[in-house]
Each structure stands twice: as C-alpha cells, then as structure tokens.
N, C-alpha and C positions, 0 to 999 in steps of 0.2 A: 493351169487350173481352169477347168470349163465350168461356167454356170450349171446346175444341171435343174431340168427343172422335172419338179415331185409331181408324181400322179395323183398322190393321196399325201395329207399331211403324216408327219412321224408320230406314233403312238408311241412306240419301244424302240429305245437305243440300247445296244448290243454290245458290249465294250471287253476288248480284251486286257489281261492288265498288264502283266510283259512287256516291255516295250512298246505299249498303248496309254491305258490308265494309270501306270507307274515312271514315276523317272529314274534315270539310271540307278541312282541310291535307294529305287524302290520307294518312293514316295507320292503323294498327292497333294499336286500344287494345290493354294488358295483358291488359284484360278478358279481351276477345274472342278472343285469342291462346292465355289460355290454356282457354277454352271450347272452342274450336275442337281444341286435341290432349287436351283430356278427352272428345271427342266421339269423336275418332280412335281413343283407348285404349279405348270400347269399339265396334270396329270399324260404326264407321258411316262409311262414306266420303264427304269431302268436298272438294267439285267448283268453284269458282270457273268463274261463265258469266256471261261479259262481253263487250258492245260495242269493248273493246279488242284490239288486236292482240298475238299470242302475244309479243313483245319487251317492252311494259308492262304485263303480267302476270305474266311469269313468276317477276318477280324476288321478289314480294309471294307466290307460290306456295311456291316455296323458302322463303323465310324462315318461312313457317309450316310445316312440312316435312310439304306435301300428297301423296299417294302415289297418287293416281288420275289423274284424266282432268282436261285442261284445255279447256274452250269458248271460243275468243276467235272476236272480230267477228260478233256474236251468232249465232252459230253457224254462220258461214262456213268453220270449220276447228274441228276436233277435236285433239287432242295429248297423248299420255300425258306424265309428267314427266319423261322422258329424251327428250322431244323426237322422238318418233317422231310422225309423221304419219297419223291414223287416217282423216279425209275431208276434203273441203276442195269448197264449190262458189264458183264462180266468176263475175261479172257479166261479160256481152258488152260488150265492147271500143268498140263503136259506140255503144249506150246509155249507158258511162259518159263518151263524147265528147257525146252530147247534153246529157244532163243537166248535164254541166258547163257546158256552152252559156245551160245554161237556166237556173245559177245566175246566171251573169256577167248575164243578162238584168234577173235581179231584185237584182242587187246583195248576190248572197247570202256568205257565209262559208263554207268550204269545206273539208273536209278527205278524201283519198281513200287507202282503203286498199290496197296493193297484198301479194303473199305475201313482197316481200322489200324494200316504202319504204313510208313515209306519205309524200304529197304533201300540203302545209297552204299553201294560197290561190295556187299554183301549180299551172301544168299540164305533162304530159309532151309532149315534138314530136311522136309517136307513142304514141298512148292504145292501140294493139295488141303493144306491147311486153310492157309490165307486163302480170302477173295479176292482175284486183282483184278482192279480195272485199267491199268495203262502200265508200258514200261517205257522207260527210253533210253537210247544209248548215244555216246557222244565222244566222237574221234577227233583230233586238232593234225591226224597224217591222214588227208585226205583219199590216201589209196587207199588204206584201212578201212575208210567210210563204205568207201564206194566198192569192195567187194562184200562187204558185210553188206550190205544193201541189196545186192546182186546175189545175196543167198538166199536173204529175208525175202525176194521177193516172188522165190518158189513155195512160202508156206503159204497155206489157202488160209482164208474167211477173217483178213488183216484188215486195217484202214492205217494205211502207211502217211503218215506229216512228219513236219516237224516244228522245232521252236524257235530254231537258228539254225543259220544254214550248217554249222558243224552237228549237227542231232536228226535225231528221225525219233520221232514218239511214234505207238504204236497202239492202237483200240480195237476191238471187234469190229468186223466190217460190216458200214453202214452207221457203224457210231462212229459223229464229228457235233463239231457244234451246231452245224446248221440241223440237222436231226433234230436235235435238243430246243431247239431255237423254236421250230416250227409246233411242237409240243407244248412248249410253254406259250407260244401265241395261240392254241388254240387252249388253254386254260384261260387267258386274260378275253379271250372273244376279238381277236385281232389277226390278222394273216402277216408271211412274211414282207408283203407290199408296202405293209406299214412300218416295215423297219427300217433304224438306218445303225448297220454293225460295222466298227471297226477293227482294226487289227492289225499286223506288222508280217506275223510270219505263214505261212503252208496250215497252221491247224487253223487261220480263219479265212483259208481261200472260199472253202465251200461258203460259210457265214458271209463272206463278201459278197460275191458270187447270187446267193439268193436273199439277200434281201433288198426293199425297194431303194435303198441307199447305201451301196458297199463305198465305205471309206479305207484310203490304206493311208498308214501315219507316212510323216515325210522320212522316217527310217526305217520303212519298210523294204522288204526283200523285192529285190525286181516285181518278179510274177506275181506279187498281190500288187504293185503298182498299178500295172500290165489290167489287172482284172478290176478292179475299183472302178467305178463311176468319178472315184472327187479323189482327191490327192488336200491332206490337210497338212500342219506342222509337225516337226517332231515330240518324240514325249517329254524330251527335256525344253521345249518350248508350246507348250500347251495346246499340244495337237487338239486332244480331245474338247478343253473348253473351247476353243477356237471354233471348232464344226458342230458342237453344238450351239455356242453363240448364232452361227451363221444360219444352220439352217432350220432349228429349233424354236429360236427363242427371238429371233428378227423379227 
C-alpha cells in the first residue's frame, strides 16, 4: 500500500457497489454507512456508479441519504435523486437481437437491460420495442466465454467490460462510467481530479483509471489492482469506509 499523495483534495467519491459498496450478502456495513454521511457533512459529494439499473440502486441510494447524481448501467443513464433524468444512451435494437443470437449460440447466460424491464435468460417477440441500455452475458465453461467474446468483438460501436471475470457487460461505445462520471463533475462544478472512484471489476477500470484517486478493493480483479493508485480492503471488510476514513475524512 503506497501512501499516495493528492494534488487537490476529494470533492466526489465514485463508489461501485458490487463487490465495492456491497458485502457479499449485498449489504452496507455500519461502518461504511457511517463514513459515507461523515463524508457528506463535509460536503464531498457522493455518487454510486453502477452496472445496475436505476430500480436496484436506488433503494441502497436513499437509505444512505445520497444527494447527488446516480450512474446506473455503467453509464448508460444518469439520474439525480428525485429521479429526474439527466442522459441516457441507448444500444440498437438489431445489435441487441444479435447478440442475443449469439448468446443462445454459445449457451450463454443472459441478462438484458431495458429503460423500463430487465429481461433475465428470456427474450422479447420484438427487440425494437424496448429501449436498451446494457446486456450481459455469463459462461462458468470458459471456452464458451472466450469464443463468444471473439465474435462479440467483430460487432462495431460496443464498450466491451465486465462485472466478473466469468461476464462481459456490454454498452454503446464510449459509454462507461468514467463518461458519466466526467458529466456529472461538470454539473456539481468539479473535474475528475477531484475524484476518488472505487471499484473491483473491468466496468470501473476506465473510472479508476481517470479519476484523481483510482482505488481498487482488496478483491478486486488483477488489472484494476494493476491500474489503481491505492489498494484498500475488501467489501466484506470495509474497504470502502476504510479509504474514505483515510483519505477523506483524516
């Protein structure tokens, strides 16, 4: 663990919640809980940006009484906390018919997000119906992955992650969190310099990656270890209160 030392102090903490802000039972420690509104009391705004859609996030948003900006489907849609809609991009209708083609090919798992269903190992009669903003699919026979992978990664104008190494989520290209991220600092009047975002898996390398403090939990995926500035604890040991105790709130 390297000291690292900040150019600017943390305005906006970035927080994933997957194996970040959730513990394995998908919960949030006391700890954390109460880091997170001693963080809030001296106004640093904090931002949950997540692969989940704005319905299983927000509940977990409220409960810690977040006042800013919500990221869900890794950056496929923005949302203040009264639910107003700031952007939202959108996957072509015919690409998420292929791709679901292309699951069913390799026997993949599947779940697709739409702006008003999840679709989970079902499909709709008409894929031009819904709006989608993300799909993802999810193999446990590794060669399955990786040739599905290897098809996926001939369709154009994709942003290929994932959320576990056995998955690959999938967005329009150029939408990730960090996109999102940089949007919503420039609503609050702050740059990503001032941020410090955490996260575990590939959808918050980019979020790592560009803000002024990329942390990766202590069970995170190699290559966000690899990318991170700070290496804090894991979720089931209060990664998140932990780095923000340290570099926050010290």
């Amino acid at each position: 663990m390297s000291m690292h030392k900040l150019e600017k102090p943390i305005r906006l903490i970035a927080l994933d919640m997957d194996g970040t802000l959730l513990t394995s039972d998908e919960q949030v420690t006391e700890r954390t809980r109460k880091a997170i509104k001693q963080a809030m009391e001296k106004d640093v705004h904090v931002v949950i940006s997540t692969g989940r859609w704005l319905g299983s996030c927000y509940p977990y948003a409220e409960s810690l009484g977040l006042q800013s900006y919500l990221v869900t489907s890794n950056g496929g849609e923005i949302w203040t906390m009264e639910k107003e809609l700031i952007e939202r991009h959108t996957v072509d209708p015919e690409v998420m018919e292929k791709m679901w083609n292309l699951g069913e090919k390799y026997d993949m798992g599947c779940w697709m997000i739409a702006t008003d269903a999840v679709w989970r190992g079902e499909r709709p009669n008409d894929f031009s119906k819904p709006e989608w903003l993300k799909v993802g699919f999810d193999s446990h026979i590794p060669s399955n992955l990786e040739k599905f992978m290897q098809e996926l990664s001939y369709f154009d104008g994709l942003e290929l992650t994932n959320s576990q190494p056995h998955n690959v989520e999938v967005n329009p290209k150029g939408v990730h969190k960090a996109s999102a991220l940089h949007k919503v600092c420039e609503k609050l009047g702050t740059t990503m310099e001032e941020v410090m975002s955490v996260g575990d898996s590939l959808n918050d390398m980019k979020m790592i990656q560009q803000a002024g403090l990329g942390v990766a939990m202590g069970n995170a995926q190699e290559a966000i270890k690899k990318a991170a500035d700070f290496e804090t604890d894991t979720n089931d040991r209060d990664g998140v209160a932990k780095v923000i105790e340290h570099f926050v709130l010290d």
